[in-house]
C-alpha positions as CSV (number, residue, x, y, z in Angstrom):
1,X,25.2,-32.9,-8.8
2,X,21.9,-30.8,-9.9
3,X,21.4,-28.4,-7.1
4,X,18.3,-27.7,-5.0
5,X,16.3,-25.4,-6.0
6,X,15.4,-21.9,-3.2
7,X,11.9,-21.0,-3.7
8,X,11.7,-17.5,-2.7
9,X,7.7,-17.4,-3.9
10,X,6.8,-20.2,-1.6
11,X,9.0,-19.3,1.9
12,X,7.5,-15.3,0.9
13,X,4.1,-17.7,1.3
14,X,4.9,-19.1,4.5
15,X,6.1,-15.7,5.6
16,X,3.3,-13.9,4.9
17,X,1.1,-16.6,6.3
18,X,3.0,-15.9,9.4
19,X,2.5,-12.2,9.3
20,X,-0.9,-12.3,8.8
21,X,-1.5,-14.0,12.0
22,X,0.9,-11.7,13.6
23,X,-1.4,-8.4,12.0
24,X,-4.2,-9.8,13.2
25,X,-2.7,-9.9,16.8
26,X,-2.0,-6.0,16.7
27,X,-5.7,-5.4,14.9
28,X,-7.2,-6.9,18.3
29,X,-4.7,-4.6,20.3
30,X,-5.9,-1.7,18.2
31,X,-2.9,-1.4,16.1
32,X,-3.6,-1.5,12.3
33,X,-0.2,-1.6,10.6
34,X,0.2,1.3,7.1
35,X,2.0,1.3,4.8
36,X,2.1,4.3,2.5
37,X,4.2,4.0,-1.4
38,X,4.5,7.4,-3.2
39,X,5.0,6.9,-6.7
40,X,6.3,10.1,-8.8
41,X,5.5,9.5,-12.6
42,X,4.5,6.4,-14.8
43,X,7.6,3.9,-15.0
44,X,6.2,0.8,-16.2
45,X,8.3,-1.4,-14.3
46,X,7.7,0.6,-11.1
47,X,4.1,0.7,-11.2
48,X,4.1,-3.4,-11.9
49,X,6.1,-3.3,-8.5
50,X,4.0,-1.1,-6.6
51,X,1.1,-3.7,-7.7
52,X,3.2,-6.5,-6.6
53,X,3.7,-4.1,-2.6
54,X,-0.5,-3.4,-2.9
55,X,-1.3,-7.1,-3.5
56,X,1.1,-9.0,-0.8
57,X,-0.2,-5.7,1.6
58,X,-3.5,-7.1,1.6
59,X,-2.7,-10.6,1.4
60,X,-1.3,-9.8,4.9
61,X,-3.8,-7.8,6.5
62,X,-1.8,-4.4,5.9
63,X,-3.1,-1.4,5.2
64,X,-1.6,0.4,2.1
65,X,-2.0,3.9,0.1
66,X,-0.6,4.7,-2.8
67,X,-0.1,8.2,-3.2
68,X,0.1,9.3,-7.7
69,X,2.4,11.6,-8.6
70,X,2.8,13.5,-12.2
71,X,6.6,13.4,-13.2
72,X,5.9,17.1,-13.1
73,X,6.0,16.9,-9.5
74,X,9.4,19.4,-8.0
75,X,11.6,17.8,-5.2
76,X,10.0,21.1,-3.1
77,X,6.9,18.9,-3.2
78,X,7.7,16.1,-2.4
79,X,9.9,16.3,0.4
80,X,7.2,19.1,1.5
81,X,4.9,15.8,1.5
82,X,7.1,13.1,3.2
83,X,7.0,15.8,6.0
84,X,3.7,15.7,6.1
85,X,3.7,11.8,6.2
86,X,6.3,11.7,8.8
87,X,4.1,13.4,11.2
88,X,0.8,11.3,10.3
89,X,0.7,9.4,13.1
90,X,-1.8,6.8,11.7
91,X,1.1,6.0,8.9
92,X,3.6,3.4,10.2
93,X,5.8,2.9,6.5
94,X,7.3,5.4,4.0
95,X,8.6,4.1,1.1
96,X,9.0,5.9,-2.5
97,X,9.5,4.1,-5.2
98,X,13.2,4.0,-7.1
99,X,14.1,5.3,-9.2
100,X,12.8,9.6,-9.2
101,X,12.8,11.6,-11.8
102,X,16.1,13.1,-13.0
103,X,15.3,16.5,-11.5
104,X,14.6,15.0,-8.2
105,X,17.8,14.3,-5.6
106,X,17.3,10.3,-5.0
107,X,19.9,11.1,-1.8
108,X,17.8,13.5,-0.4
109,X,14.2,11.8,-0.5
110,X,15.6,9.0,1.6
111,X,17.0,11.1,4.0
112,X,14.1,13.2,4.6
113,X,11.9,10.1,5.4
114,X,11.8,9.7,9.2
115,X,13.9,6.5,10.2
116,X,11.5,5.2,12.3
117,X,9.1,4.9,9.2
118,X,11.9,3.7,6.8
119,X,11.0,0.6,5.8
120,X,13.0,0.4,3.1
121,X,16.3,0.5,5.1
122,X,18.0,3.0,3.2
123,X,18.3,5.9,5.8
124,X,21.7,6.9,6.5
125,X,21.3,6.0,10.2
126,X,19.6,2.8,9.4
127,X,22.4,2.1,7.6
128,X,24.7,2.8,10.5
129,X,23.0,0.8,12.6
130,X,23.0,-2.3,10.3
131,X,27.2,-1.4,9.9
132,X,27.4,-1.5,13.8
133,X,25.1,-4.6,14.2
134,X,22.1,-3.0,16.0
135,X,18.4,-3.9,15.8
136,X,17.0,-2.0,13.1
137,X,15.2,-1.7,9.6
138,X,17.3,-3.6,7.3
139,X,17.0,-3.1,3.6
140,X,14.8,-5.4,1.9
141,X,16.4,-7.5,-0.7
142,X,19.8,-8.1,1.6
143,X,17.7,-9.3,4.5
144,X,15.0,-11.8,2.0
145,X,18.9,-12.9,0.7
146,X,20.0,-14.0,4.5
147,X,15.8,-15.5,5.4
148,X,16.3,-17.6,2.5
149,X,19.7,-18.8,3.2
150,X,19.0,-19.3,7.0
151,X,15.7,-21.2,6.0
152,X,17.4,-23.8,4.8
153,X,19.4,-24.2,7.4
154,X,22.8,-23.2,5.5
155,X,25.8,-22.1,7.4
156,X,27.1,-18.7,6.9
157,X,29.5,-18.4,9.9
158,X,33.1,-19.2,8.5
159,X,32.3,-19.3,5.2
160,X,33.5,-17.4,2.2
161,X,30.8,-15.1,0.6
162,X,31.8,-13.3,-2.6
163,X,29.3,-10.4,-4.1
164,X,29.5,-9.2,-7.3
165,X,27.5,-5.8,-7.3
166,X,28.1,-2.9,-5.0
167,X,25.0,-1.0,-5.4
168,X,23.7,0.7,-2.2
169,X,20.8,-1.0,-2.0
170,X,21.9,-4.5,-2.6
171,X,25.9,-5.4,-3.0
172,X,27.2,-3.5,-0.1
173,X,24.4,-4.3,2.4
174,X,24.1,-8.1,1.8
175,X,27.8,-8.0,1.9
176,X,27.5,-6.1,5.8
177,X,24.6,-8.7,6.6
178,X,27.1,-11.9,5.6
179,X,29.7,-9.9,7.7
180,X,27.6,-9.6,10.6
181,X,26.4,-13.1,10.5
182,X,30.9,-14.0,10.6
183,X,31.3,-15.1,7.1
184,X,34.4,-13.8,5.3
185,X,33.3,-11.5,2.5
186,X,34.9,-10.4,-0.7
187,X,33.3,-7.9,-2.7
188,X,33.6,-7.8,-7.0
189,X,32.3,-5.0,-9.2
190,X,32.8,-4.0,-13.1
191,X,36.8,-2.8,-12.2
192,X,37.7,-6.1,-10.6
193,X,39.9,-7.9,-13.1
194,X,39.8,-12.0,-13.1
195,X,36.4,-11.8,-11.7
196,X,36.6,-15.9,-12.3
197,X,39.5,-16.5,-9.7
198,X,37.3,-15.0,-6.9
199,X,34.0,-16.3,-7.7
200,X,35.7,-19.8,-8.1
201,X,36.7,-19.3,-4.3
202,X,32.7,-18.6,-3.1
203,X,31.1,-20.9,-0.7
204,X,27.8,-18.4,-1.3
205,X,28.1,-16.5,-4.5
206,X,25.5,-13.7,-4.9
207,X,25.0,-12.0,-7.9
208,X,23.2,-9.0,-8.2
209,X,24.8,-6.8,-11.7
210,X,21.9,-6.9,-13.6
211,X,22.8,-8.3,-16.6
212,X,21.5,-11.6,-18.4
213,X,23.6,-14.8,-17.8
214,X,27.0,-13.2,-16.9
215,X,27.8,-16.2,-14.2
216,X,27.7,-20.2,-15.2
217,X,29.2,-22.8,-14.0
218,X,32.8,-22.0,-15.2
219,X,32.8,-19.7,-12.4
220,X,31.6,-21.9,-9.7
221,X,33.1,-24.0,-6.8
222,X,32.0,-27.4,-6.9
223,X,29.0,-27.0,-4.1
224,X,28.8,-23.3,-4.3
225,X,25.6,-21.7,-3.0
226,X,24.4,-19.1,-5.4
227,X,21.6,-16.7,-4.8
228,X,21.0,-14.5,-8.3
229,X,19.8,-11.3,-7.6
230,X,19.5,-10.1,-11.1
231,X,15.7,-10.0,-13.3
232,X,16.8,-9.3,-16.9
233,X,13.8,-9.1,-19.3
234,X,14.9,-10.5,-22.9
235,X,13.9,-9.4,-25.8
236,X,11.2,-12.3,-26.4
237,X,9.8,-10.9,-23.2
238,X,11.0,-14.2,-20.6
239,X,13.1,-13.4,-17.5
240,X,16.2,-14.4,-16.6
241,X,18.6,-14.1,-13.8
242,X,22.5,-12.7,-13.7
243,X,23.0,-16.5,-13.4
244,X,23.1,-19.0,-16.1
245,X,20.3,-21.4,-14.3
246,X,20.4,-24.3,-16.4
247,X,24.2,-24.4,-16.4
248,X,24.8,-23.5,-12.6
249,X,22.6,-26.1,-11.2
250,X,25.1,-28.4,-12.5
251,X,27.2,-27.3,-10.2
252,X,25.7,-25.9,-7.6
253,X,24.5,-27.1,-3.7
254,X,21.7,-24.5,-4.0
255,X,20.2,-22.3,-6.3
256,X,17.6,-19.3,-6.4
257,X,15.3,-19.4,-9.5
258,X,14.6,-16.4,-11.8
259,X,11.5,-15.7,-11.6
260,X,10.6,-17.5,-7.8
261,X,13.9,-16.9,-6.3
262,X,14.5,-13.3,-4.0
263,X,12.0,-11.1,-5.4
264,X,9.4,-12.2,-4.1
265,X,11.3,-12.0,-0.6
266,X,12.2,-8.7,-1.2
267,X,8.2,-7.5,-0.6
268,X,8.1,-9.8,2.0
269,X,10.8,-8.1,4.2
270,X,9.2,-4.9,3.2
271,X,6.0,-5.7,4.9
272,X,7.9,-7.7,7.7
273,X,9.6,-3.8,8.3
274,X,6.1,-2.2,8.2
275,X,5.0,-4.4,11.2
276,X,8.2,-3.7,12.9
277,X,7.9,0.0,12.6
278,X,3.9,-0.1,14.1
279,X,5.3,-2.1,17.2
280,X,8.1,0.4,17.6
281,X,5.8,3.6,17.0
282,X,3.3,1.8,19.5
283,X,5.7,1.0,22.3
């Protein structure tokens, strides 16, 4: 068996093809969807994904500002700016870029954005209204994780989905989306001990730990669906995925690539929240 591969780059393409139509719709109607990304200091990686928001924005039709920051810049000022934002009525998304600055309270940021302008589905009610199964903004990569799977036509219902993560904005939501789409879910982190006799019990395995190549196909179930959350950069600069690729695939029913797998779905969801939220501030 050599499993199929899940292109997240091209059903992000189709996607946004869609949207784009869909933006158009609201420009006639005089909505113009916006979405604003505050970025506090110069993280390489985060400004390369800031790029990445800017570039699918427009691709779409979405209007996006980028608002600079100096690492300098005090938590006073900031949350003194996401007020401001909050009450621009022309501004449909807030999102500022993970991770802050040390001195600045990640916890509090999030919950100061307003969650009607939360597209990045962190906001503690958000939250509890993707835990209770109500329409809402649902956090990016989880949601691109459950498009993909439901794109081709995979069945979650009754099915055994094991996560190995349980970061807040990844393992512990996808695991609530699989729940809430009645698949039985078991959750693995760094404390679970045989990590192997669970993941060799996963109809859908994802993977999102963030470290180079921890899963191959030792660990799978013959026919497994594995979606790899992880990007690793090596040290010859080339990216890989948590998964072993080459030796999962082997394995494997289905497969997300690294690079081309959720990434690029996790933008896509992002702007798919951003044209939610100007319908919902409209009506």
């Amino acid at each position: 068996m050599t499993a199929v591969e899940i292109n997240g780059r091209d059903l992000a393409q189709e996607i946004k093809d869609e949207m784009k139509v869909e933006v158009e719709e609201l420009n006639r109607k005089g909505i113009y969807p916006k979405l604003t990304v505050v970025l506090v200091g110069d993280d390489p990686a985060s400004k390369s994904y800031v790029k990445g928001k800017k570039k699918a924005s427009a691709e779409t039709g979405i209007e996006s500002e980028l608002i600079e920051l100096p690492v300098s810049t005090t938590e006073t000022e900031l949350l003194s700016l996401l007020n401001k934002l909050n009450n621009d009525n022309s501004i449909h998304g807030i999102l500022v870029q993970l991770p802050l600055p040390d001195h600045i309270n990640e916890q509090k940021v999030i919950e100061t954005i307003s969650p009607k302008k939360d597209v990045d589905g962190f906001h503690p009610i958000n939250i509890g209204h993707m835990m209770t199964g109500n329409d809402t903004f649902l956090p990016c990569t989880p949601h691109g994780i459950i498009t993909m799977l439901k794109s081709r036509n995979l069945q979650i219902e009754s099915k055994h989905a094991v996560v190995i993560g349980r970061s807040n904005i990844v393992g512990k939501p996808v695991g609530q989306l699989l729940l809430n789409e009645n698949a039985t879910v078991t959750y693995c982190h760094s404390k679970t001990k045989n990590l192997q006799h669970y993941t060799k019990q996963a109809d859908i395995l994802i993977v999102a730990v963030g470290r180079p190549n921890v899963i191959n196909q030792t660990h799978l179930k013959e026919g497994a669906i594995v979606i790899d959350v992880g990007v690793n950069r090596l040290e010859d600069g080339s990216l890989t995925g948590d998964v072993d690729f080459d030796s999962a695939k082997e394995i494997a029913s289905y497969i997300t690539p690294v690079p081309r797998g959720v990434g690029p779905m996790t933008i896509t969801m992002l702007l798919k929240n951003t044209i939610k939220a100007a319908k919902g501030m409209t009506r």
